[in-house]
C-alpha positions in Angstrom: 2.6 -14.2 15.3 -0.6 -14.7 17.2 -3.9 -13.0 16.2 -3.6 -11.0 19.4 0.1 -10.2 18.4 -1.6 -8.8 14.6 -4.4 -6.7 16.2 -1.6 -4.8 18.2 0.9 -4.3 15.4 -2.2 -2.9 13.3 -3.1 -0.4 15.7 0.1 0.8 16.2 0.9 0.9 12.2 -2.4 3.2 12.6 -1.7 4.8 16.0 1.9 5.8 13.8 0.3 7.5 10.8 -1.3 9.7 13.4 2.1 10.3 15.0 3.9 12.0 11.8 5.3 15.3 12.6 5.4 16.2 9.2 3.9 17.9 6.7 4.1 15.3 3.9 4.5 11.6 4.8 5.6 8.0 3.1 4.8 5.3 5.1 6.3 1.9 3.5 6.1 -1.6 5.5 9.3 -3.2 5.9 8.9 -5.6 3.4 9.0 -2.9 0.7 12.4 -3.3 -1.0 12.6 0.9 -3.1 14.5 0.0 -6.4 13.4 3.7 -7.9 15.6 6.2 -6.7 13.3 9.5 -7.2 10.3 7.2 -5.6 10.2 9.0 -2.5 10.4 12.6 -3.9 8.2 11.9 -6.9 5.3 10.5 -4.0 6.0 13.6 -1.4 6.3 16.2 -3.9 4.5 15.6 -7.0 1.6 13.1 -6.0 0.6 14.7 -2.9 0.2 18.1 -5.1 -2.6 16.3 -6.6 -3.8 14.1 -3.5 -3.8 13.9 -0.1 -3.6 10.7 0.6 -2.2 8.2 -2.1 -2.1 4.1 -1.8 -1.6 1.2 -4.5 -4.7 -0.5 -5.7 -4.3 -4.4 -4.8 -4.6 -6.8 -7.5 -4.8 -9.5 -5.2 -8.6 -8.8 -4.9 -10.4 -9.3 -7.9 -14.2 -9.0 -6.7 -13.8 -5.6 -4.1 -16.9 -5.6 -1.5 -17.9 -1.9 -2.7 -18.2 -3.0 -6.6 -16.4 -0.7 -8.9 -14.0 0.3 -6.3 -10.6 -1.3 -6.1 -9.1 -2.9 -3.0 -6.0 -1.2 -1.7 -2.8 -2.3 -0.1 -1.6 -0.4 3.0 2.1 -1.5 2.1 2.7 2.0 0.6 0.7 5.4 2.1 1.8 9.0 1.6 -0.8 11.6 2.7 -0.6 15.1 3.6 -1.1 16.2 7.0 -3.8 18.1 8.0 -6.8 17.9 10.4 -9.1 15.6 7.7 -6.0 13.4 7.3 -5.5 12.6 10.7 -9.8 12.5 10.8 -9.5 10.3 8.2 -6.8 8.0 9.6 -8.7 8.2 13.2 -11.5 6.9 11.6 -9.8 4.3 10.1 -8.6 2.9 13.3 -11.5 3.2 15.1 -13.1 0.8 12.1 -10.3 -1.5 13.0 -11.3 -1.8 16.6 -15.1 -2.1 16.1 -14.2 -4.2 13.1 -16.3 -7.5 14.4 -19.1 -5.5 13.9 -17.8 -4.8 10.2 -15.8 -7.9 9.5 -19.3 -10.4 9.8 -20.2 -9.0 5.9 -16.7 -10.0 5.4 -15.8 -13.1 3.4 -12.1 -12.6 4.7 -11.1 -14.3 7.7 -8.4 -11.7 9.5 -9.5 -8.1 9.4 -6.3 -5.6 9.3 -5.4 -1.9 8.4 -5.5 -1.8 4.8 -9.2 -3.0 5.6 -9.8 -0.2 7.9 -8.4 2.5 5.5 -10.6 0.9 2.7 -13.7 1.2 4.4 -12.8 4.6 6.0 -12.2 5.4 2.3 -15.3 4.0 0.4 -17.6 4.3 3.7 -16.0 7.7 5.3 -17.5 11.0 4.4 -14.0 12.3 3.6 -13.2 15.5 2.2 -10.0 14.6 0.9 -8.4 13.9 -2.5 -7.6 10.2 -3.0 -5.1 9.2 -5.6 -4.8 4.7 -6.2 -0.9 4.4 -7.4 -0.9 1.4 -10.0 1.2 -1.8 -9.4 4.0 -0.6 -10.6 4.6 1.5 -7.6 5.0 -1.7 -5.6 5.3 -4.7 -7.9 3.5 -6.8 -5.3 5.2 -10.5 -5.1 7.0 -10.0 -8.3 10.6 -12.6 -7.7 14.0 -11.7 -7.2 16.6 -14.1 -8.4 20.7 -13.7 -8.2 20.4 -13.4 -12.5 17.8 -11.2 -12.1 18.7 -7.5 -13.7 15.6 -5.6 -13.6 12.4 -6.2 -12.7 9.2 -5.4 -14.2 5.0 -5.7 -14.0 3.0 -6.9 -16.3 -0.7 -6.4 -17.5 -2.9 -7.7 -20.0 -2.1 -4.7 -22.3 2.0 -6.1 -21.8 0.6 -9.7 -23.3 -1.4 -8.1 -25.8 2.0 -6.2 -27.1 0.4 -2.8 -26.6 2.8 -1.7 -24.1 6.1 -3.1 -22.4 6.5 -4.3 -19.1 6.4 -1.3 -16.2 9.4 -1.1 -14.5 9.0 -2.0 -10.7 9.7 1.4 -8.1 9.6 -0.7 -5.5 8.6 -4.9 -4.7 6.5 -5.3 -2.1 7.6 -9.1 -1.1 6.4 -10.3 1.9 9.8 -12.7 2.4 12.1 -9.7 2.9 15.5 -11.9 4.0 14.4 -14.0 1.0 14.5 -11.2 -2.0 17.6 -9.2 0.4 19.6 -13.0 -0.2 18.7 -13.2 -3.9 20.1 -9.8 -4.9 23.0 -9.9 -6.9 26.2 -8.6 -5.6 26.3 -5.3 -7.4 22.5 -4.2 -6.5 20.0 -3.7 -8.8 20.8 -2.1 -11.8 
């Protein structure tokens, strides 16, 4: 894919949020494989009754540019609609096309949504009610093998044996074909 190729499928994942004839929304890329079945009604129904706009914190980004406020990943948004959502998400993609202006503070090299909606976010004077879904929600990167029979996220807590491993509602993979090929032949259980 060429940089030109990104910038356009970035606007249009953007341009789509705004699209959304609905009320309530889940947008997932297509390189989320949903393992939970009650993921989709738990995110419409009971977290956007305490947000309007939910996405996973990334733990892929250790030092966030805004301090003491996590990263997110745009793999995974659900968001009422209303006319500060689709301010908020206008915003956000008018970020992404000014985003040279932006991206020279940046130590990252390619500039996309989820860095759009971050800034909109931490930036933005937004009205709305944010809510970060932990990694669990999308088990970013987390392997699929034939033998494998459940699969789970684990934090520092896990290692210290003050909780167990958080079942995965969904793996966010990046090599979609690749975990699709490593299921085993019954599905996940």
């Amino acid at each position: 894919v060429s940089l030109s190729d990104r910038k356009l499928a970035v606007f249009l994942k953007l341009y789509a949020f705004l699209q959304s004839p609905y009320t309530r929304t889940l947008f997932l890329d297509a390189d989320i494989y949903v393992l939970s079945p009650t993921l989709v009604r738990d995110l419409l129904n009971t977290t956007l009754n305490v947000a309007e706009v939910a996405f996973p914190v990334s733990p892929a980004h250790a030092k966030p540019e805004f301090g003491p406020i996590p990263y997110i990943c745009s793999c995974m948004v659900a968001w009422k609609s209303s006319p500060a959502s689709k301010t908020f998400f206008t915003r956000a993609m008018s970020r992404f096309l000014q985003h040279r202006a932006i991206a020279k503070k940046q130590t990252r090299d390619l500039w996309g949504d989820q860095d759009a909606i971050y800034y909109e976010w931490v930036r933005g004077n937004n009205p709305l009610r944010f809510l970060l879904l932990t990694e669990e929600f999308y088990c970013p990167q987390v392997s699929m093998t034939p033998k494998t029979k459940s699969f789970t996220w684990t934090t520092p807590w896990t290692d210290m044996k003050k909780s167990k491993p958080h079942l995965c509602r969904a793996i966010h993979g990046h090599s979609y074909y690749d975990m699709v090929d490593a299921l085993p032949p019954q599905g996940h259980t």
